[in-house]
VEXLO-451908 format. One record per atom (N, C-alpha, C): z, y, x; residue in three letters. Coordinates in steps of 0.2 Angstrom, whole numbers, padded with zeros to 4 digits, always signed. Last residue first. Example, Ala and Ser with C-alpha at 12.3 -4.5 7.8 and 13.67 -1.06 7.14 Angstrom:
% residues 2
+0035-0011+0064Ser;+0036-0005+0068Ser;+0039+0000+0064Ser;+0039-0028+0066Ala;+0039-0022+0062Ala;+0039-0016+0066Ala;
END
This chain:
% residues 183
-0012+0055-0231Unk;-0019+0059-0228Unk;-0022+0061-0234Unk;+0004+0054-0225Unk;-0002+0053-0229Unk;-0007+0058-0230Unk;+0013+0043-0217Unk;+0008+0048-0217Unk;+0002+0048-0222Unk;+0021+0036-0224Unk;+0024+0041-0220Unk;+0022+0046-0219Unk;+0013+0030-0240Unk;+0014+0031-0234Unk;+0018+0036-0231Unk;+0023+0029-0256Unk;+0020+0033-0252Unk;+0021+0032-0245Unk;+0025+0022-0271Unk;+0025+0018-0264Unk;+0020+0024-0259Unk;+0037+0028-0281Unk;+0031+0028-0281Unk;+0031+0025-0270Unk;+0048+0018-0292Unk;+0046+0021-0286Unk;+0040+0020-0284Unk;+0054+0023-0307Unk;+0048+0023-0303Unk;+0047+0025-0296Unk;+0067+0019-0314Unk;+0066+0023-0310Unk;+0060+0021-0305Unk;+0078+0009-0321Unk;+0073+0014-0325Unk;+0069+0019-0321Unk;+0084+0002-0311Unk;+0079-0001-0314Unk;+0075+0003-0320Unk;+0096+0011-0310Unk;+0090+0008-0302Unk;+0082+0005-0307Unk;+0106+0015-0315Unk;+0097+0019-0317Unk;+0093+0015-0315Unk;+0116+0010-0311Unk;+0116+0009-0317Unk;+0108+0010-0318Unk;+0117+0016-0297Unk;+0115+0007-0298Unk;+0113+0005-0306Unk;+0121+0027-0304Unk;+0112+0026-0299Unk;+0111+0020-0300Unk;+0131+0027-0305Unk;+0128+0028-0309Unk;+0120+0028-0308Unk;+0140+0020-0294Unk;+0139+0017-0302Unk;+0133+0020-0306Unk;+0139+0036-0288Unk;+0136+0027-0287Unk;+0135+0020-0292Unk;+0147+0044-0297Unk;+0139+0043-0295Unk;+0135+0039-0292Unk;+0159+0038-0297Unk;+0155+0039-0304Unk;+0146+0039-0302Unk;+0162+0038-0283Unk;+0159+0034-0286Unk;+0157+0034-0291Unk;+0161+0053-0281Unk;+0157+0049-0278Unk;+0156+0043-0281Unk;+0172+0055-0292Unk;+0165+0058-0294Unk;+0159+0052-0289Unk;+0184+0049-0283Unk;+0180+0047-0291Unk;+0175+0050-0294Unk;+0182+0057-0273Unk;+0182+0050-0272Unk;+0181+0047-0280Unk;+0184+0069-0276Unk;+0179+0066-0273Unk;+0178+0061-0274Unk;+0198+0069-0279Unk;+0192+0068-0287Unk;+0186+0069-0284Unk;+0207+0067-0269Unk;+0205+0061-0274Unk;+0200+0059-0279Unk;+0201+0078-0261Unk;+0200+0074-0261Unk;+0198+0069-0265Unk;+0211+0087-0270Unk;+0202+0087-0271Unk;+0199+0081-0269Unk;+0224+0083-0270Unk;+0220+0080-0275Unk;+0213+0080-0275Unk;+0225+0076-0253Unk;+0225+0082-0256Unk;+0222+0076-0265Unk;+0230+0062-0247Unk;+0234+0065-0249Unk;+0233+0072-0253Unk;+0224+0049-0245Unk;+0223+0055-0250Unk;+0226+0057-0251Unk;+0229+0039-0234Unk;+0222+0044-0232Unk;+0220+0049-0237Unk;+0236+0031-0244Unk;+0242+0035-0238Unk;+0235+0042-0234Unk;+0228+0027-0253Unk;+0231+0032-0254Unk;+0234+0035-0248Unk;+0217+0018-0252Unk;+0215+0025-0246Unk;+0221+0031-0250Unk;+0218+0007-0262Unk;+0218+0006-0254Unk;+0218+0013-0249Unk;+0218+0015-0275Unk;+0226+0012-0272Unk;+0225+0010-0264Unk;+0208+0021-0274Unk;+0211+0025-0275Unk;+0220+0023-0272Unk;+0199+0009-0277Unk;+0199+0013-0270Unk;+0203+0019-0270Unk;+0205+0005-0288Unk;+0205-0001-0281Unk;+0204+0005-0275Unk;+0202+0016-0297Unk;+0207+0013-0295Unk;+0210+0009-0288Unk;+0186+0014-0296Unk;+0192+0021-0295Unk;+0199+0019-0291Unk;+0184+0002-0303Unk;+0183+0006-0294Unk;+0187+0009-0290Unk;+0187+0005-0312Unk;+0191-0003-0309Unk;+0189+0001-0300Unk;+0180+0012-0319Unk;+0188+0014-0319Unk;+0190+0009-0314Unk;+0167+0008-0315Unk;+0168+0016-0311Unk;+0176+0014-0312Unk;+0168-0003-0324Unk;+0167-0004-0317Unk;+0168+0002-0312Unk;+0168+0003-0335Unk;+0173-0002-0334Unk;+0172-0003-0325Unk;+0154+0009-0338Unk;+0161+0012-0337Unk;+0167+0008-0333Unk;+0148-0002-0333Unk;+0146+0002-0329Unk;+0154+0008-0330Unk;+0149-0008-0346Unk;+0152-0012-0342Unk;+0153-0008-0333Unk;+0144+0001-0356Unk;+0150+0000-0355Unk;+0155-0003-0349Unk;+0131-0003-0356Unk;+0131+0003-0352Unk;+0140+0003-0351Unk;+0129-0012-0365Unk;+0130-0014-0359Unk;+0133-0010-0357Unk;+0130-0002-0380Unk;+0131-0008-0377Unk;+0134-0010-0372Unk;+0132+0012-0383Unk;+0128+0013-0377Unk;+0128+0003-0375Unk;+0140+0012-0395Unk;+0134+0016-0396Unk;+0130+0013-0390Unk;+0151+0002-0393Unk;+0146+0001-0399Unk;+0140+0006-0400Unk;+0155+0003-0380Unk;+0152-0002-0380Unk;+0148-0003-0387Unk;+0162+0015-0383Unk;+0155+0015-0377Unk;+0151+0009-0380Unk;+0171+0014-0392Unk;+0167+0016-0395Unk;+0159+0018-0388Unk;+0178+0005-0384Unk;+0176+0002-0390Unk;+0170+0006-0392Unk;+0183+0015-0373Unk;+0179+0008-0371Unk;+0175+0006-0378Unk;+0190+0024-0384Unk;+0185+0026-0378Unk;+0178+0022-0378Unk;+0201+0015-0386Unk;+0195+0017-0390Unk;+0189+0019-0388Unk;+0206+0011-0375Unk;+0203+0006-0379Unk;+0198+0010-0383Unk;+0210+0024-0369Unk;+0206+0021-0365Unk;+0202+0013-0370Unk;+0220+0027-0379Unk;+0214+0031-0378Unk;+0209+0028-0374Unk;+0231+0015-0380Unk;+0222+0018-0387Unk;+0218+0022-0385Unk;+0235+0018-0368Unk;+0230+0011-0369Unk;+0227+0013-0375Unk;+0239+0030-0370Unk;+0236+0028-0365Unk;+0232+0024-0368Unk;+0248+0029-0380Unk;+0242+0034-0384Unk;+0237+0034-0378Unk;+0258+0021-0373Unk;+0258+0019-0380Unk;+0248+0021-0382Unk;+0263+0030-0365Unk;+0258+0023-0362Unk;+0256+0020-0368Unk;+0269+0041-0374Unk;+0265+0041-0367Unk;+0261+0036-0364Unk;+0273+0038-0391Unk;+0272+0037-0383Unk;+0268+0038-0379Unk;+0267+0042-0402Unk;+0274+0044-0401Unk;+0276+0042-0393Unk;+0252+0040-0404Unk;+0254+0044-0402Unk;+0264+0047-0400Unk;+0250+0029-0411Unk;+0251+0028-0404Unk;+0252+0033-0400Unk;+0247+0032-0422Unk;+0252+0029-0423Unk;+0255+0028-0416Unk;+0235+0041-0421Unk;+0240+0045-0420Unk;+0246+0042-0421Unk;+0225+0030-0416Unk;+0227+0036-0411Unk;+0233+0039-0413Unk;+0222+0025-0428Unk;+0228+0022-0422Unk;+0229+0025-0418Unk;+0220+0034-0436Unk;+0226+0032-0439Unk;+0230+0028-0432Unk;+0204+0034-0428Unk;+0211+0040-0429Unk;+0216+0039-0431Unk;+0201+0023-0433Unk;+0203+0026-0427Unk;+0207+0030-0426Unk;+0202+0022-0448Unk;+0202+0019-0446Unk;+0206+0021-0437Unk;+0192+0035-0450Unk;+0197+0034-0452Unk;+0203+0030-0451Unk;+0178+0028-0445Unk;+0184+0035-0440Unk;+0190+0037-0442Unk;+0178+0019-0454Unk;+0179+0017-0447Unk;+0182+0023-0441Unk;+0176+0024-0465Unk;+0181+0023-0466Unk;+0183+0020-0457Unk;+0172+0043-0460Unk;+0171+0037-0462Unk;+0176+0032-0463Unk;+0165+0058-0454Unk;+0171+0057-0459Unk;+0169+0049-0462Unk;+0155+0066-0442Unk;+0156+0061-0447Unk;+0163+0058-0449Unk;+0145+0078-0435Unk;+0152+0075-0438Unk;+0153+0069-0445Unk;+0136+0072-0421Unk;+0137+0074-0426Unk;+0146+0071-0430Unk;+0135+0068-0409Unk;+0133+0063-0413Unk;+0133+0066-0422Unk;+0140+0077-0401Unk;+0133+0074-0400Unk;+0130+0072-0405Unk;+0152+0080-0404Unk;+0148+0085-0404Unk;+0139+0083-0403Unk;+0157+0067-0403Unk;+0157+0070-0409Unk;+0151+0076-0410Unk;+0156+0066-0388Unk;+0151+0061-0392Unk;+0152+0064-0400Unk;+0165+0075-0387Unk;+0156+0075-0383Unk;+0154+0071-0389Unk;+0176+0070-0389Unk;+0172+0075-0390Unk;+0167+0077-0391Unk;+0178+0060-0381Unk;+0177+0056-0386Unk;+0175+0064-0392Unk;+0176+0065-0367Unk;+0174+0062-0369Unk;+0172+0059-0377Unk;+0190+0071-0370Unk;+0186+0077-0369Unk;+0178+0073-0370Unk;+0198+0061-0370Unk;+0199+0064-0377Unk;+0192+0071-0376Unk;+0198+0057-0356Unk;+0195+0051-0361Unk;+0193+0057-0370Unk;+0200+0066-0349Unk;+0194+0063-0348Unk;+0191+0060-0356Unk;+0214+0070-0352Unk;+0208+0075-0351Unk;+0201+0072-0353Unk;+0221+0057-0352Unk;+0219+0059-0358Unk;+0215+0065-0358Unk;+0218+0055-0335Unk;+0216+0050-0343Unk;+0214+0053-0349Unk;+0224+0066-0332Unk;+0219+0065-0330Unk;+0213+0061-0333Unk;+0238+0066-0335Unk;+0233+0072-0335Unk;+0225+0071-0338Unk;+0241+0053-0332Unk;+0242+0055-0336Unk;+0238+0059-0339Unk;+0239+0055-0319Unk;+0236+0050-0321Unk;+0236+0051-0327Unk;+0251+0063-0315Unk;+0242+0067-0313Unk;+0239+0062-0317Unk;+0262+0060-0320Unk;+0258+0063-0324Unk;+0252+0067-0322Unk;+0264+0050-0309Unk;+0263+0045-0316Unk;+0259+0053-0321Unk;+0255+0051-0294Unk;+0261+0052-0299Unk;+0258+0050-0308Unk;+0241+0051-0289Unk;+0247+0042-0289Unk;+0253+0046-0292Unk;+0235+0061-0292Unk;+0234+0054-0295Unk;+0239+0051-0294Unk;+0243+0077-0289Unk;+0241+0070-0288Unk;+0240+0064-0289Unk;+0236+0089-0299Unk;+0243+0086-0297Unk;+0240+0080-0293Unk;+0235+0106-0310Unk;+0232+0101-0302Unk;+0240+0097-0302Unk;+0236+0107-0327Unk;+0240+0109-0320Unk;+0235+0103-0314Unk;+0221+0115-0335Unk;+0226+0109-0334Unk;+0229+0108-0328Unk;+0214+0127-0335Unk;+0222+0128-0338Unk;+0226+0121-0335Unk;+0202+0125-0332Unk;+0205+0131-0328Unk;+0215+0131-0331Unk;+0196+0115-0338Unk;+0198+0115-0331Unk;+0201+0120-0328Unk;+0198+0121-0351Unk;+0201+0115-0351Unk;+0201+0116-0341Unk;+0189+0130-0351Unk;+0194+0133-0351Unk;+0200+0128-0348Unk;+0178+0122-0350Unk;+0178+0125-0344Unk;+0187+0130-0344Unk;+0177+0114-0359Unk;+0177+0111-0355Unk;+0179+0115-0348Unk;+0174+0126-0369Unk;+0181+0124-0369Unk;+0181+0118-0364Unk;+0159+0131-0364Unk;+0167+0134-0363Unk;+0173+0132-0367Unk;+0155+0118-0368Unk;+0156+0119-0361Unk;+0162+0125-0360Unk;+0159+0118-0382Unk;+0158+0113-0380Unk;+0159+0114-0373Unk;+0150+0131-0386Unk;+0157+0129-0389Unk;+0160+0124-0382Unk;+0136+0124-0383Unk;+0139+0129-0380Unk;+0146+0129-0380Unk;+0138+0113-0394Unk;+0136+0113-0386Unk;+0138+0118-0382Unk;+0137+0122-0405Unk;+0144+0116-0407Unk;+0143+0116-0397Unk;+0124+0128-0403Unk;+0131+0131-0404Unk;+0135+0126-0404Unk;+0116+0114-0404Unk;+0118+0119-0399Unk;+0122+0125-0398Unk;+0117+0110-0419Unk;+0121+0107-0413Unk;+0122+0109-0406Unk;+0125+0120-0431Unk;+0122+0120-0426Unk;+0124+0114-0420Unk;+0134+0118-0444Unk;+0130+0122-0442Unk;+0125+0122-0436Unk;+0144+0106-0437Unk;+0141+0106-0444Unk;+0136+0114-0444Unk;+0148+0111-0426Unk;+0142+0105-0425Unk;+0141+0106-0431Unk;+0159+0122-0428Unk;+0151+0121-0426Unk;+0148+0117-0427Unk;+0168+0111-0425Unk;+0168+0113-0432Unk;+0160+0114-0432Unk;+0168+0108-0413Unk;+0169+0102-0418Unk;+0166+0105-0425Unk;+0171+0117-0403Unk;+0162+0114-0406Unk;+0164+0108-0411Unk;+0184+0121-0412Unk;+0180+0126-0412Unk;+0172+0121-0412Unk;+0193+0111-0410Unk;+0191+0112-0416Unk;+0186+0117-0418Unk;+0198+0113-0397Unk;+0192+0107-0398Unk;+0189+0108-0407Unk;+0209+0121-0395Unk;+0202+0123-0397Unk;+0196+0119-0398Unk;+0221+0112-0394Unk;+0219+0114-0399Unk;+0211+0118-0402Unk;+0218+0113-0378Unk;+0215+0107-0381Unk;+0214+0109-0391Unk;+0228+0126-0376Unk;+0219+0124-0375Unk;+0216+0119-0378Unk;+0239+0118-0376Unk;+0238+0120-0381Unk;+0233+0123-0384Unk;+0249+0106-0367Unk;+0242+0110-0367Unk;+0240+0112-0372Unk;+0258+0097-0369Unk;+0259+0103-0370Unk;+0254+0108-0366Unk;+0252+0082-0368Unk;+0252+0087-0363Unk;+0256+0094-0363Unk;+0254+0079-0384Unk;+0257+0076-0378Unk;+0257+0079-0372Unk;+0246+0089-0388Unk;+0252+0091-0389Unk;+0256+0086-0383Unk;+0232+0088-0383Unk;+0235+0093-0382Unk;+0243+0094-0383Unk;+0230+0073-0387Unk;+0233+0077-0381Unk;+0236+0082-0380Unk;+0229+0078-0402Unk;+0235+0073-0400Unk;+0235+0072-0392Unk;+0217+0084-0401Unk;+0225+0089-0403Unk;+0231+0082-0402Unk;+0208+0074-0395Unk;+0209+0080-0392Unk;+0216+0087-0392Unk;+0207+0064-0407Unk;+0212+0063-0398Unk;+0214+0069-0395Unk;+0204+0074-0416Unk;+0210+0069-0417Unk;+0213+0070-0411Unk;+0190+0074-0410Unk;+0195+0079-0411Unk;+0201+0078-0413Unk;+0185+0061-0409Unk;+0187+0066-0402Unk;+0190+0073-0405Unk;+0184+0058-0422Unk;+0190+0054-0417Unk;+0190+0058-0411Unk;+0176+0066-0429Unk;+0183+0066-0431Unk;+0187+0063-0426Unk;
END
């Protein structure tokens, strides 16, 4: 229920109207959870083809960029996790939509909630989010006069999402010890 909330409470503050089909794998998930998956890619996919390109260091690329991420994110996990109607998603939802009259206002809930609800399904694993957003930014503010294309910049946040995310695995991954040459 809270990735579909965030997702029509983006779509209006974006006047992105795409975001309204979040209702579609939402719905499915109660039938299927790989229909609701499916659903789910092609409105991720619509989602990439419809939201304007723009550059991070302006205040509505980051904008864009935030509540894509974070409301497309808080989808996923409905879609994943199944739907659920509770007093704590009821809860959520009532501050997403009280924070939805401002722009910086429906910021900081999206990214708290996001955070809140990484840290209560994944624990630790949150700190590794926290750590991709704090990266992003630090290397986002030192190479901006060097970023000047947007593709660039979403290099530079995927690469690191991918390095945080390796160092996250490093200790779940069997390394097998193979000579150079082996006979």
């Amino acid at each position: 229920m809270i990735g579909l909330v965030a997702s029509i409470l983006v779509g209006v503050a974006l006047q992105n109207y795409p975001f309204l089909l979040a209702a579609i794998p939402y719905l499915l998930r109660v039938k299927s959870r790989n229909l609701s998956l499916m659903a789910f890619y092609g409105y991720v996919i619509l989602l990439a083809l419809t939201l304007p390109g723009g550059s991070i260091y302006s205040w509505e690329g980051i904008k864009t960029a935030l509540f894509a991420s974070t409301s497309t994110f808080l989808l996923l996990d409905d879609v994943l996790r199944g739907v659920r109607i509770g007093e704590k998603e009821a809860i959520i939802s009532g501050v997403l939509i009280a924070s939805a009259f401002n722009d910086y206002a429906l910021s900081v809930a999206l990214i708290g909630v996001t955070l809140y609800l990484a840290y209560l399904y994944f624990g630790k694993a949150v700190y590794y989010l926290a750590g991709w957003l704090g990266a992003s930014v630090i290397a986002l503010a030192m190479m901006k006069d060097q970023l000047k294309d947007p593709v660039a910049q979403t290099f530079v946040v995927i690469g690191l999402g991918l390095i945080l995310l390796m160092v996250s695995e490093r200790k779940n991954v069997e390394f097998l010890e193979v000579g150079l040459r082996e006979e």
